[in-house]
C-alpha positions in Angstrom: 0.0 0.0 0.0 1.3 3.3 -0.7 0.2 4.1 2.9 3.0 1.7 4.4 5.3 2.9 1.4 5.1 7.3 3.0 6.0 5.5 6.7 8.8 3.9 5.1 10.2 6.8 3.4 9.3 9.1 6.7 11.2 6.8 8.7 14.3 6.6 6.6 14.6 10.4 6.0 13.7 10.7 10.1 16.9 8.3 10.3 19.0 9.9 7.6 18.6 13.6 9.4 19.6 11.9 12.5 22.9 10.8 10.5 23.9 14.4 9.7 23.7 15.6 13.3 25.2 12.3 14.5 27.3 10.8 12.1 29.1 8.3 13.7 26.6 7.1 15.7 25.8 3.1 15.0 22.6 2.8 16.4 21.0 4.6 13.9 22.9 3.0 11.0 21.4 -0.5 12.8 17.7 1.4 13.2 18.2 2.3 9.4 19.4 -0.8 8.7 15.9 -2.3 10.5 13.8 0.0 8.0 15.2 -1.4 4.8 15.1 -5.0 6.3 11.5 -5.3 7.1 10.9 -3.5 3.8 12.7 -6.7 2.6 10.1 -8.4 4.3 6.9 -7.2 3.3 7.9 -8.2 0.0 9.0 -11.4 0.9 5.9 -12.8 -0.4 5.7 -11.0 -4.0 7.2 -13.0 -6.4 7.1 -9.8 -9.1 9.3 -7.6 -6.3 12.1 -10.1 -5.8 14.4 -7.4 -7.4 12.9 -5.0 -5.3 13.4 -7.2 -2.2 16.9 -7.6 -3.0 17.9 -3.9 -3.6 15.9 -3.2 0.0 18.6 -6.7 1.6 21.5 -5.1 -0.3 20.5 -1.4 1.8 19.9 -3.0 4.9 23.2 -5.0 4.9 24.9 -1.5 4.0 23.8 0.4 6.4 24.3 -2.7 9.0 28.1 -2.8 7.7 28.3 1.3 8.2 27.4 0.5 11.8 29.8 -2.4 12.3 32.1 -0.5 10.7 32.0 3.0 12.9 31.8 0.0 15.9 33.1 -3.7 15.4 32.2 -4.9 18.5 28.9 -3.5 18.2 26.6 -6.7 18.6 23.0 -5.2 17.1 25.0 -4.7 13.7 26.7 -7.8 13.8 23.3 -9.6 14.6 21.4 -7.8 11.9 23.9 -8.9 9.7 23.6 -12.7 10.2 19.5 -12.3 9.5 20.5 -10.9 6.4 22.4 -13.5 5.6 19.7 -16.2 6.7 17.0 -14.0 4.7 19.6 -14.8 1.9 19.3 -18.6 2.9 23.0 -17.9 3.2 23.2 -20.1 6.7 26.7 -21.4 7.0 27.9 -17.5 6.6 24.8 -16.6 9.1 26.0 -19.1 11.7 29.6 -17.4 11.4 28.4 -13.9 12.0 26.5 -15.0 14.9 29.2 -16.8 16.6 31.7 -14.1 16.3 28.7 -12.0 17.7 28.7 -14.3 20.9 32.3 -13.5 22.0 30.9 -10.0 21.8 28.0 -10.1 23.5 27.7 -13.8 25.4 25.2 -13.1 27.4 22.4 -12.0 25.0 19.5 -14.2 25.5 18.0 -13.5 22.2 20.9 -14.1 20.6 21.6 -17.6 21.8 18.1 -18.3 20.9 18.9 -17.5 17.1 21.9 -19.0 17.0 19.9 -22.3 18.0 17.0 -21.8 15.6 20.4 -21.9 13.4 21.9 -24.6 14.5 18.7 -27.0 14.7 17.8 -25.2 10.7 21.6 -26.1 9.7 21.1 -30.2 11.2 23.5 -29.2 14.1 21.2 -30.7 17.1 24.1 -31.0 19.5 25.0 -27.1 19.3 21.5 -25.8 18.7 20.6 -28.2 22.2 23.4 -26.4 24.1 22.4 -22.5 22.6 18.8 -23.2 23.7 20.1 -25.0 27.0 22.5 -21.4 27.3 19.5 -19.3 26.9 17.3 -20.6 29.2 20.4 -20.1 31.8 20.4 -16.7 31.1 16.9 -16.1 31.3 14.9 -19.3 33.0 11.2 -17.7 31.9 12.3 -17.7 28.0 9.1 -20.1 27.4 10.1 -20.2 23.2 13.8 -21.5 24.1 12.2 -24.5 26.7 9.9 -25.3 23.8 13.0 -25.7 21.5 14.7 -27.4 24.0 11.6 -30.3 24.8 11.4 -30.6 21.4 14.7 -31.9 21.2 14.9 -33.3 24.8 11.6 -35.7 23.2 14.0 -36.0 19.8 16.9 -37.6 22.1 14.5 -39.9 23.6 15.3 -38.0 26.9 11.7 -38.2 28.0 12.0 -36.4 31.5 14.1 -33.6 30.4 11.3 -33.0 27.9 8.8 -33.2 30.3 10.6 -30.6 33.0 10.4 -27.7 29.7 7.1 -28.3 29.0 6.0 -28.0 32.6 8.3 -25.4 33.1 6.2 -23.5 29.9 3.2 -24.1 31.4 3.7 -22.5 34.2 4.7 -19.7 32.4 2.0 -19.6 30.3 -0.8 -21.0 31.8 -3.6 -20.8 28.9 -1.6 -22.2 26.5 -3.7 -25.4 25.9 -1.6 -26.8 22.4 1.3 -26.7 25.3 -0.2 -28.3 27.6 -1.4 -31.1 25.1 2.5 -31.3 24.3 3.0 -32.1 27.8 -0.2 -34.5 28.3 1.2 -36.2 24.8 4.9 -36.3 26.5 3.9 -37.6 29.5 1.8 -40.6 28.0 4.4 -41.3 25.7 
């Protein structure tokens, strides 16, 4: 719609006059960055606009870069750049990124989840296990990491373990009823 199209271009000339007063500032490289992505993404679906979709990747993953350039241990740039890649169905260059962004930034719960979406995408079960098993350290109530995990847990025939995440989950979410259908299904094998 051309509605969504004037937000888009208001937000990226809001960003750009944010540049001039603030040139080296990476956050709003990243924040620009974030504009041309989900531009990407809204015409994800639109066969006709693939070259449109591209062009929007190939601005996001510039102004991404300008970021991680002004700051290379900045971890949002860094991050953006690996779902870039993964929009790309680029994953052994995404799973790079994002491991060279844990060093930076090892304690990013959302991070660790991605990187275990990644790893269980890319076949890596063992590594994705231990990401989702990392990010539920970090941050015990992250109920989409414990769903990961059981799921895997169940996968590994390590029926108790899968049991403790899903009743772990609904605790957390209470109303959940597919969840706690996992967990009935789990539990009576």
């Amino acid at each position: 719609s051309s509605h969504a199209t004037d937000l888009v271009k208001q937000a990226i000339a809001a960003y750009e006059e944010a540049l001039k007063l603030e040139p080296a500032n990476p956050f709003t490289y990243t924040a620009l960055g974030q504009v041309y992505a989900n531009r990407a993404d809204s015409l994800a679906s639109d066969k006709e606009k693939a070259a449109e979709r591209q062009q929007a990747l190939d601005q996001a993953r510039a102004q991404f870069q300008k970021a991680k350039d002004l700051k290379s241990d900045y971890a949002p740039a860094r991050f953006q750049l690996a779902m870039i890649d993964i929009r790309e169905n680029k994953i052994k260059d995404a799973i790079t990124k994002l491991e060279e962004t844990k060093v930076i930034a090892p304690f990013d719960t959302g991070l660790a989840f991605q990187l275990g979406l990644i790893y269980q995408a890319d076949n890596q079960k063992d590594k994705a296990q231990a990401e989702f098993e990392r990010a539920v350290a970090l941050d015990p109530n992250y109920a989409n990491a414990r769903y990961f995990l059981g799921l895997l847990y169940d996968q590994a025939k390590e029926k108790q373990k899968a049991v403790d995440q899903f009743e772990k989950i609904v605790e957390l979410n209470p109303d959940n009823e597919l969840v706690k259908k996992i967990l009935e299904n789990l539990k009576t094998g």
